[in-house]
N, C-alpha and C positions, 0 to 999 in steps of 0.2 A: 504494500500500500504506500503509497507515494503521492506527491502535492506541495503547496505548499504551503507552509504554518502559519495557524493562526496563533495567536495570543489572548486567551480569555481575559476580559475585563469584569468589572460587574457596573451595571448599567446606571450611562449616565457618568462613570470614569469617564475621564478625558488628559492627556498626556499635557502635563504644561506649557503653554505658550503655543499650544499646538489646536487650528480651528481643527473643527470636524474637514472630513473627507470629504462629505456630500450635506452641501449646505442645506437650508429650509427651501430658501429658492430653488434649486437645481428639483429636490425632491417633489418640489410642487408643478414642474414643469412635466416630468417624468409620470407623477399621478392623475395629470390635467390629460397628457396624450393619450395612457391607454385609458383613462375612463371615457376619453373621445370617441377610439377605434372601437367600445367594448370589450376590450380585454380586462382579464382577471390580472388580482395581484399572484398568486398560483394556479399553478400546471402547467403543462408543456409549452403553450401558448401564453403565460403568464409574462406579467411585469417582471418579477424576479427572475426566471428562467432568462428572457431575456436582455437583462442586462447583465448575468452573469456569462452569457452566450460574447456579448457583444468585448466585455470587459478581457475575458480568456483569450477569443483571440486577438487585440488588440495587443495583447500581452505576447502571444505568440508572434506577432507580425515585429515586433521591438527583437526578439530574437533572434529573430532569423537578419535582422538588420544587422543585431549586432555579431552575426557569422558570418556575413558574407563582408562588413565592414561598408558596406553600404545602403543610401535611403533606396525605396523605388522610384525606379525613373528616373534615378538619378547616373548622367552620364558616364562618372565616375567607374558603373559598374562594367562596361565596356572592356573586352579583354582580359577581365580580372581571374578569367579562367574556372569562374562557377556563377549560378545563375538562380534567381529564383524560375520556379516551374510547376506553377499553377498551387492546389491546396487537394488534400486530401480528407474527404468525408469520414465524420469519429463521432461516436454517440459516447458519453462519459455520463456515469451517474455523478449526481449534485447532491447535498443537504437540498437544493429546492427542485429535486428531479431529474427526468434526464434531458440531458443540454448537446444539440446536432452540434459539432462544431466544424471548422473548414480547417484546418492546420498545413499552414503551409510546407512546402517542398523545394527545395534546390536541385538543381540538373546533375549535381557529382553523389547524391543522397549520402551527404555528409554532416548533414543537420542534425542534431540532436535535443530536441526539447527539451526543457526543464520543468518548466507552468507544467505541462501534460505531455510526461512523456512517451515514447513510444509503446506500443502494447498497454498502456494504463486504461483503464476503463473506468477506477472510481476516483474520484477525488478525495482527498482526506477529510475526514466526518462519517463516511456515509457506510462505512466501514464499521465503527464506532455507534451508527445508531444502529446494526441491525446486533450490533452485539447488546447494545442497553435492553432491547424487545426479548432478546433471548435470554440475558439475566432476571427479565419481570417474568419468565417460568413462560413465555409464551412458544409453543409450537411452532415447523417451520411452516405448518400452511400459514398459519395466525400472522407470521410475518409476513409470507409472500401476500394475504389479503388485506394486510395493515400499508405496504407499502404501494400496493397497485391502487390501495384509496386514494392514502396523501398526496403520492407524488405521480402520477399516473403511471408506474415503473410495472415493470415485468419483470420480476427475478427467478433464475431459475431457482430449486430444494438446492440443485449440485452447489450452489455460490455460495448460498447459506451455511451450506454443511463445512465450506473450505472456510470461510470465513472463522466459526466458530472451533472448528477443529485446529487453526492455527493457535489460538488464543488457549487452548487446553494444554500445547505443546509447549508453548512459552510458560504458561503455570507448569506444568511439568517438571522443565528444565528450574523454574527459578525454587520450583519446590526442594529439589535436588541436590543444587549449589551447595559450595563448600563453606563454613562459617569458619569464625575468627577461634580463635585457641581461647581464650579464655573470657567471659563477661563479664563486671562487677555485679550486676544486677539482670533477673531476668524474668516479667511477671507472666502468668500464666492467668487463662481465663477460658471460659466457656460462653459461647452465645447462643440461644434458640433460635435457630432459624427455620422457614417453612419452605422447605425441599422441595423440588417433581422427579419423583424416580420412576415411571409409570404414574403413582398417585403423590399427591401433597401430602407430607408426612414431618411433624418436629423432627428436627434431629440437633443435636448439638455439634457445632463449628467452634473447635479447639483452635486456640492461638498463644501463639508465646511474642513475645518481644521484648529484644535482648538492651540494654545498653552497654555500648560496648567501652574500650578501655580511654577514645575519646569521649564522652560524654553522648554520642549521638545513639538515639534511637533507632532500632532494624526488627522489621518484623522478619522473625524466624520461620514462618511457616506458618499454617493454616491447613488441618487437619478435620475433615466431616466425619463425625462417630455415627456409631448405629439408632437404631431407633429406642434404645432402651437407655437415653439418656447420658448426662455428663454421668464416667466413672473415674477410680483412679484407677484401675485397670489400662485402658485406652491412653490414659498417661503416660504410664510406664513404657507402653510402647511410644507415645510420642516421643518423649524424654531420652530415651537410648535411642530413638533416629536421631535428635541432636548430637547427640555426640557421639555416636557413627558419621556423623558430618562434620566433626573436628574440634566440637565443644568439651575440652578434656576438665574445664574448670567453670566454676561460677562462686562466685562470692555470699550472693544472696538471691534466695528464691522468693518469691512474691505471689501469695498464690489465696485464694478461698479458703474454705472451711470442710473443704469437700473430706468427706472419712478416709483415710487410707492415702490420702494425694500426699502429705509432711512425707509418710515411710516409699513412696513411691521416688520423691525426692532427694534421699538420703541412700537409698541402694542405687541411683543412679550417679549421684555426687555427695559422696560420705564426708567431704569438709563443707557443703553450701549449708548456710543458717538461713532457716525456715523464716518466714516473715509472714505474717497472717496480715493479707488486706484492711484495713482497718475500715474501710469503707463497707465492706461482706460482713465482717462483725455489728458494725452499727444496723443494718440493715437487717441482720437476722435478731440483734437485741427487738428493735423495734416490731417485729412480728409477734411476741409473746402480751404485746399490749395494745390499749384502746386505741384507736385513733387518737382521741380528744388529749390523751398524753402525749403524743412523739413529742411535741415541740419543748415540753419542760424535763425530756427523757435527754434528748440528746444536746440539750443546753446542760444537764450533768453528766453527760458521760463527754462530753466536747474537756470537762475539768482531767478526764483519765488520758486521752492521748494526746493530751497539749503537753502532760506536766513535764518538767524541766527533765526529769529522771524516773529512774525505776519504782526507787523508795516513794518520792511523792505522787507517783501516779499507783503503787498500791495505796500508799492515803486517800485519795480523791478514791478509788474502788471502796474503801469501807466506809467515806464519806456517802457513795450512793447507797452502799449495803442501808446503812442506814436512816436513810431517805425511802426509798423504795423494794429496800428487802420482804417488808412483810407482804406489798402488793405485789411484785414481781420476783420471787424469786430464781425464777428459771433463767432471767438474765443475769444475777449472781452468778448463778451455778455455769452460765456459758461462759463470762468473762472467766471465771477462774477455773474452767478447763483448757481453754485455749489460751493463760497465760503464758506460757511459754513462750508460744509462737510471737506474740502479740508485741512483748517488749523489748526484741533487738533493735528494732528501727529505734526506740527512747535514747540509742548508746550516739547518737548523731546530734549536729547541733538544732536547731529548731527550721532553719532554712534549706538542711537537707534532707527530712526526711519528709517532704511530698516525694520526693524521687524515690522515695524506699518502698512506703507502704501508702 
């Protein structure tokens, strides 16, 4: 796939000192003609189509100018021992459909386009949108009928299937890649997502990512479990792919509350210190109470993993015990089964450990 790049803005940006490209006026002259001729802003036949038709090869005509080192019809080109020679018929799919184009030719066919190169058929985008239709779990008829609406296009299933199958082989490959020897820190996490394997199904999408020994974040991988939910089982296999891929070390693991995941993490890296999310903590505290309480629940447990140290955040813990022990115990009983886990990150100074837990 090939073209050439756009730069996403967000709209209404504007580059400083820089007017727009196509002013009010110009735009009003452009929407006064085709609402003259009846033409649409979209389809083959559209406003867009055609000023993307028009703009292309205009682009291409500069090219080929600047290969032969001459304008047209300009004398100069006399002798020069190549020529232009006429234009060649090209249909290219667009983000706004597909656009006939004329692309011209030289007499030594030694021209080379760049705007739309030879053999290209899509422009950059449109690539990209059939893969976005295929990530919202839609089938390839659902796309071939999705895009013969928009854009009046005909594409065949074969395009589809290459399309999407390149982009499997790239996740493949990047799935595969070799990682760094050692990370300081590395958190782990589970997300629900809603599958199509045949049918729509939860399953849990495993991911790790690493900080590495610059400070920079990398996601590790991205791993789809079964349908019987996040285990630490499916861990362990993740966790020893990493380091079958060269992660011989880690400092600190960062992970849920999940049972079994700390000892999943400790037979796979016997020096990494468990780090219990503090965020998964708070959120399962909050499960064992009312609604009407979270907000004066977690304005006293915000006293346990702010405190400066170990010792005064088991204070602020018996400070809650005794606040809320008699009405919540179960969240007593959680915080000080996963103490452990909980207070390595307290050994850091107060600005480092958002990066920890």
């Amino acid at each position: 796939m090939t073209g050439t790049s756009m730069v996403a803005r967000k709209p209404g940006d504007r580059l400083p000192g820089r007017r727009p490209l196509v002013d009010e006026e110009l735009a009003d002259q452009l929407l006064g003609k085709a609402q003259a001729e009846g033409a649409g802003l979209l389809g083959p036949d559209g406003l867009l189509s055609q000023v993307t038709k028009a703009v292309l090869e205009r682009a291409l005509a500069e090219e080929m100018t600047g290969h032969l080192g001459y304008d047209k019809h300009d004398p100069a080109g006399r002798g020069s021992g190549n020529n232009r020679n006429g234009t060649t018929g090209k249909t290219v799919l667009t983000d706004v459909g597909a656009v006939d184009l004329a692309v011209p030719r030289d007499r030594n066919g030694s021209f080379e386009p760049q705007i739309v190169r030879k053999g290209q058929t899509r422009l950059e985008g449109f690539n990209e949108r059939i893969i976005a239709l295929y990530a919202r779990g839609m089938t390839t008829r659902d796309i071939r009928a999705h895009l013969r609406e928009m854009y009046d296009v005909e594409v065949s299933p074969d395009l589809i299937s290459r399309v999407t199958d390149a982009v499997v082989e790239e996740l493949q490959e990047w799935q595969a890649r070799p990682l760094g020897r050692v990370y300081p820190v590395i958190f782990t996490g589970a997300l629900m997502v809603k599958i199509r394997d045949g049918v729509v199904t939860n399953r849990a999408v495993y991911v790790a990512i690493g900080i590495d020994c610059e400070g920079a974040k990398q996601v590790l991988g991205l791993w789809i479990g079964p349908t019987t939910g996040e285990s630490a089982k499916f861990w362990l296999s993740v966790l020893s792919e990493l380091k079958g891929r060269g992660v011989a070390d880690v400092c600190i693991v960062c992970c849920d509350g999940l049972t079994g995941l700390p000892d999943a993490i400790s037979v796979t890296w016997p020096q990494a210190v468990v780090q219990l999310c503090v965020v998964h903590l708070i959120r399962a505290s909050l499960r064992y109470a009312s609604r009407k309480y979270w907000a004066p629940l977690a304005k006293d447990l915000r006293a346990i993993y702010t405190a400066a140290d170990e010792a005064a955040a088991a204070a602020a813990l018996e400070a809650f015990a005794a606040s809320w022990g008699e009405r919540y115990p179960a969240i007593i009983k959680l915080w000080r089964a996963h103490w452990g886990e909980f207070t390595p990150f307290l050994a850091f100074r107060a600005c480092r450990r958002m990066r920890v837990a």
